[in-house]
C-alpha positions as CSV (number, residue, x, y, z in Angstrom):
1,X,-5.7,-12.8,-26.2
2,X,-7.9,-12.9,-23.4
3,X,-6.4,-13.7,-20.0
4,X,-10.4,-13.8,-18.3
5,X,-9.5,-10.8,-15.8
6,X,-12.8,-9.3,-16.3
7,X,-14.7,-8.8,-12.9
8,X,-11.4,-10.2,-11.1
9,X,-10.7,-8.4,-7.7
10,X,-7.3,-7.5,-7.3
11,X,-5.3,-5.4,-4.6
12,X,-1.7,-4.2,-6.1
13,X,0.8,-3.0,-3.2
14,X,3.0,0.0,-4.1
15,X,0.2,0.5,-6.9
16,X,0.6,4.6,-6.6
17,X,3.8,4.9,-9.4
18,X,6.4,2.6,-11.4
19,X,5.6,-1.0,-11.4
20,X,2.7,-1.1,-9.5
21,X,1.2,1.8,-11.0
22,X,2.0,-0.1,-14.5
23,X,0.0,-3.5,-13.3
24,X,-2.5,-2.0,-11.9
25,X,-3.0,-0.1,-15.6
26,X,-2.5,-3.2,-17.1
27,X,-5.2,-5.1,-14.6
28,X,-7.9,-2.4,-15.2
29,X,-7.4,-2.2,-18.8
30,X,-8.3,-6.2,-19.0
31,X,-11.4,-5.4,-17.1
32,X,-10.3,-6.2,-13.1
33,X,-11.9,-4.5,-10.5
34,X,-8.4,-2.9,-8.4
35,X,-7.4,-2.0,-4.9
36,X,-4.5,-0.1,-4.7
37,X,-2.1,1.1,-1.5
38,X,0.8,3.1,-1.2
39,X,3.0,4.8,1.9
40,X,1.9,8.6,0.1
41,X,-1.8,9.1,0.2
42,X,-1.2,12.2,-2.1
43,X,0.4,10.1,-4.5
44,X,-2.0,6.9,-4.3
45,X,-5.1,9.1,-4.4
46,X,-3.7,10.6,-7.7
47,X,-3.1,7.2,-9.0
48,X,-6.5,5.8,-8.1
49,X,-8.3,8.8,-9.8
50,X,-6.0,8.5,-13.2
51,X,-6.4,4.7,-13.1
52,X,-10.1,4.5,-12.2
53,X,-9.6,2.1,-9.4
54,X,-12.0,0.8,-6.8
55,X,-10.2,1.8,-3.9
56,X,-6.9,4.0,-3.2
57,X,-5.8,4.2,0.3
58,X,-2.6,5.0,2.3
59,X,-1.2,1.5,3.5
60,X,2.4,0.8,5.1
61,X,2.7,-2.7,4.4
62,X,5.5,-2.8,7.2
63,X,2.5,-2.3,9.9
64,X,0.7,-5.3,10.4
65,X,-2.5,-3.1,11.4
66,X,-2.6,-0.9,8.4
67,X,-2.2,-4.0,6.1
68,X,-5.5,-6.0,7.8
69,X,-7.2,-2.8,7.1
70,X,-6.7,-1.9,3.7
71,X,-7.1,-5.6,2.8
72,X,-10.7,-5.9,5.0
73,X,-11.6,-2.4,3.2
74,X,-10.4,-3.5,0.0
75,X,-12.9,-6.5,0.6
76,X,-15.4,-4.7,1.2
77,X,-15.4,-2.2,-1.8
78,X,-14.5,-5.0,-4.4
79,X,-17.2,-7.7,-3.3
80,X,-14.1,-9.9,-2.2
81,X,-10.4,-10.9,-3.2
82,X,-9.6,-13.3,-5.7
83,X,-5.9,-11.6,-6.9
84,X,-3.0,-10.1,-4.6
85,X,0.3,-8.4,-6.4
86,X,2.5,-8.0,-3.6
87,X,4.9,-5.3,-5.3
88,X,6.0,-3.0,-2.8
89,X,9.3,-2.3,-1.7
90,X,11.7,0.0,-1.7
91,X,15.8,0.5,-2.9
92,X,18.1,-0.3,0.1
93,X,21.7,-1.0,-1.9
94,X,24.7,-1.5,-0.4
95,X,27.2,-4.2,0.8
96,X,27.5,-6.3,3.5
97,X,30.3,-3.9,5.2
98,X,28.0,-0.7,4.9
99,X,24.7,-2.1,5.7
100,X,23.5,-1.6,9.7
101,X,20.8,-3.9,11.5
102,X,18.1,-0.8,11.1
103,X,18.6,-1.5,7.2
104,X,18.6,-5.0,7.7
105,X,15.5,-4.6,9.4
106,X,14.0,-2.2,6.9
107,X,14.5,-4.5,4.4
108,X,13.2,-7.6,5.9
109,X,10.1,-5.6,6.5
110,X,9.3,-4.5,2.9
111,X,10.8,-7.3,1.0
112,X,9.9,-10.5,3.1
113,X,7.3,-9.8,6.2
114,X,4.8,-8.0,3.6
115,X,4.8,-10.7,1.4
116,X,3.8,-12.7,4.6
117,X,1.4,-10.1,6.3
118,X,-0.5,-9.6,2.4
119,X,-0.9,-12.9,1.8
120,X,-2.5,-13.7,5.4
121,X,-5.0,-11.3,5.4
122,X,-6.2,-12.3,1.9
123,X,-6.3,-16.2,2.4
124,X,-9.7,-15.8,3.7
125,X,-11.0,-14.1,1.3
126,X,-9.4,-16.3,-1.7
127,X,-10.8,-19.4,0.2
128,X,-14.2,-18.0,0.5
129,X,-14.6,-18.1,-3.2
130,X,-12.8,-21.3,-3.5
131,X,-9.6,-19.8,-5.7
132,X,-6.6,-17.5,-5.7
133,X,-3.6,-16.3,-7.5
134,X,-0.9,-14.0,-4.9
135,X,2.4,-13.2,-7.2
136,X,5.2,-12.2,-5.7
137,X,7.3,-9.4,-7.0
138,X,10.6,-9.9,-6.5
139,X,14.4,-9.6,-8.4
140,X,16.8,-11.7,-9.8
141,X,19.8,-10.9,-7.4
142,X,17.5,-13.0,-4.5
143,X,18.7,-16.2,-7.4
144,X,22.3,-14.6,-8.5
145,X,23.4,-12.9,-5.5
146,X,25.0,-9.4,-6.2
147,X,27.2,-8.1,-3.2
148,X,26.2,-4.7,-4.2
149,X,22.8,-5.2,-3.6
150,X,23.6,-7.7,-0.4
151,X,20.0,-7.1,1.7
152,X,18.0,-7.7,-1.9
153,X,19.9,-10.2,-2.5
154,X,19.4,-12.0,0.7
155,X,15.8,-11.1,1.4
156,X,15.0,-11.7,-2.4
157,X,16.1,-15.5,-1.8
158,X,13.6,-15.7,1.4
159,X,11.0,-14.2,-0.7
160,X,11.4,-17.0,-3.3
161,X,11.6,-19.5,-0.7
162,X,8.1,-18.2,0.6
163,X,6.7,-18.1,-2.8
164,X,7.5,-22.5,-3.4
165,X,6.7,-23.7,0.2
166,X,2.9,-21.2,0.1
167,X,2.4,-22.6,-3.4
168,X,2.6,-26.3,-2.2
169,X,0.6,-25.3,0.8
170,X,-2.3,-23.6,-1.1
171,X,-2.8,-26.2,-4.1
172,X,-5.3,-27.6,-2.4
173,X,-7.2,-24.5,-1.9
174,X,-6.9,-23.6,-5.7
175,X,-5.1,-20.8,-5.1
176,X,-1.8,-20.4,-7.1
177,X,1.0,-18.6,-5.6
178,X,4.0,-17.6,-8.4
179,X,7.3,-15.1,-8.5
180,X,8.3,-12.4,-10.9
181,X,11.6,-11.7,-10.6
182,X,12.8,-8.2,-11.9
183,X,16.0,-7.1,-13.6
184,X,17.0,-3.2,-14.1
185,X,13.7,-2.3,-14.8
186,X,12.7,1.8,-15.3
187,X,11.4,3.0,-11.8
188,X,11.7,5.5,-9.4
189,X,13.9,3.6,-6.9
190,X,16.8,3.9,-9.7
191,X,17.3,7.6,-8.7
192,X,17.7,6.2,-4.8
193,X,20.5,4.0,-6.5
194,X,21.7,6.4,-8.8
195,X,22.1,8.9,-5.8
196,X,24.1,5.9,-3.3
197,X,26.1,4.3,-5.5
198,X,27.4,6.4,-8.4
199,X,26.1,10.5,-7.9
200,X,29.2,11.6,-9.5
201,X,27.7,10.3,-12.7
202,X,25.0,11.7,-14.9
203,X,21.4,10.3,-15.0
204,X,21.8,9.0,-18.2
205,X,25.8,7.8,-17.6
206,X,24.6,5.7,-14.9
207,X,22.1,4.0,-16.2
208,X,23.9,3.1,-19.4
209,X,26.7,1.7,-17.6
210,X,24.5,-0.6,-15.9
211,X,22.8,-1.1,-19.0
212,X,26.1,-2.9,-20.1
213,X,25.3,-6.1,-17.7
214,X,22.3,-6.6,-19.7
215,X,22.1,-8.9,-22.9
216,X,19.3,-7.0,-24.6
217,X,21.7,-3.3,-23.8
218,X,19.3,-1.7,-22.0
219,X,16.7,-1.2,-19.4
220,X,13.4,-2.8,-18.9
221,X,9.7,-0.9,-19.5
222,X,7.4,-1.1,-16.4
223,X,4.6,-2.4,-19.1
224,X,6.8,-5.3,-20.2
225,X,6.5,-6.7,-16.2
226,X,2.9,-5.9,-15.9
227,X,1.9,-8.3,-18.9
228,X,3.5,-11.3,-17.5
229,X,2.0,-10.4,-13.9
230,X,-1.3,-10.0,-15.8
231,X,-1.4,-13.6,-17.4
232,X,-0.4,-15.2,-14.4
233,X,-3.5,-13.9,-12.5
234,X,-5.9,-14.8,-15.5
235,X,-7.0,-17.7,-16.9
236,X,-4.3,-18.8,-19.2
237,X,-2.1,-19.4,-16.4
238,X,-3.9,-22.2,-14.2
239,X,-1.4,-24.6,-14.3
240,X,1.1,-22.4,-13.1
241,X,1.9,-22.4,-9.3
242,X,5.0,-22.1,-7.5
243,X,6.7,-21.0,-10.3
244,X,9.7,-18.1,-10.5
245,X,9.8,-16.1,-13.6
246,X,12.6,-14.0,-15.4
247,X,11.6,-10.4,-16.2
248,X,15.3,-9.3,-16.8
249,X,16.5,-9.0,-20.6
250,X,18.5,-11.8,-20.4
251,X,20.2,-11.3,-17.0
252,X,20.7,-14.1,-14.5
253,X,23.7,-16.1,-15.0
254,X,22.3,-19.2,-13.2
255,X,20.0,-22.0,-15.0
């Protein structure tokens, strides 16, 4: 199938390993042109050279400054914007008894305030060439609260919240504004997890106990995320705004 990504100008936060490394793959593969940004330049600047992207920079999305500049160089070096993934974030677990107001913080930063600083500084861009498509990485716990994961789960819901109201804002502009909601999915914030929550168990232990919350047994493949992400930026997706999509194997215990 061809989703019409060729020649699309994308920027992929947290594109340097796991998920965003995996749609930004995906994206260049179907022929987009790809920004990428990450908080380690040694990392992102290994990424960009394996993936072949346009531009690989060192970004905090949690500074307003850094974002406007990686986006206005990301401009720049692609020709303009017409796709943002806005992926990055980071493990914070933990229930409501254990978390402080710095993690609080932290995680309102990465996991709600980015998706609203990214999608700001692209608007301009996505308007100048009269269409859009921002989607929203995000996990199912913001739509089935977990108490273990009580900041995601919160900040999550916010992040969903932003995804429906900028969808209905943006129609007009033809730019399309969807969700991807991720279950226990294979990246390198599980050994964050695996370390706070359960270190007395193994690597493998750990994941297959949490593997037994899932209906299809197991964890998710970065690859199976990055095709959906994929065909909601192309073509085959433009009736599709505001949406919030499942990645998860079956988990979600909500309709």
């Amino acid at each position: 199938m061809d989703l019409g990504l060729e020649g699309r100008r994308v920027l992929v936060t947290g594109g340097s390993k796991g998920l965003g490394y995996a749609i930004a793959h995906e994206l260049v593969r179907e022929g987009a042109r790809v920004s990428i940004c990450s908080r380690d330049e040694t990392e992102v600047l290994t990424a960009g050279q394996e993936l072949g992207v346009a531009l690989a920079r060192r970004a905090d999305v949690t500074d307003p400054e850094q974002v406007a500049d990686f986006v206005a160089e990301s401009a720049g070096a692609l020709g303009g914007i017409d796709g943002l993934v806005n992926n990055a974030g980071r493990a914070r677990p933990g229930t409501f008894s254990t978390l402080t107001d710095v993690d609080w913080q932290g995680d309102l930063d990465v996991k709600l305030l980015s998706l609203i600083r990214c999608s700001r500084e692209v608007l301009p861009y996505m308007r100048e060439a009269g269409s859009g498509r921002i989607v929203n990485i995000g996990a199912i716990q913001g739509r089935g609260p977990d108490p273990a994961f009580f900041a995601t789960s919160v900040n999550r819901a916010a992040g969903n919240a932003f995804t429906k109201a900028l969808a209905m804002e943006l129609a007009k502009d033809n730019i399309l504004v969807n969700g991807v909601n991720i279950g226990y999915v294979v990246t390198p914030q599980w050994e964050n997890i695996h370390k706070k929550r359960a270190p007395e168990l193994s690597r493998d232990d750990f994941f297959a106990r949490l593997s037994q919350d899932v209906p299809l047994g197991r964890f998710g493949d970065p690859d199976e995320v990055a095709g959906i992400v994929a065909f909601l930026l192309g073509d085959r997706a433009t009736y599709i705004t505001g949406a919030s999509i499942d990645v998860a194997g079956g988990m979600g215990r909500y309709l």
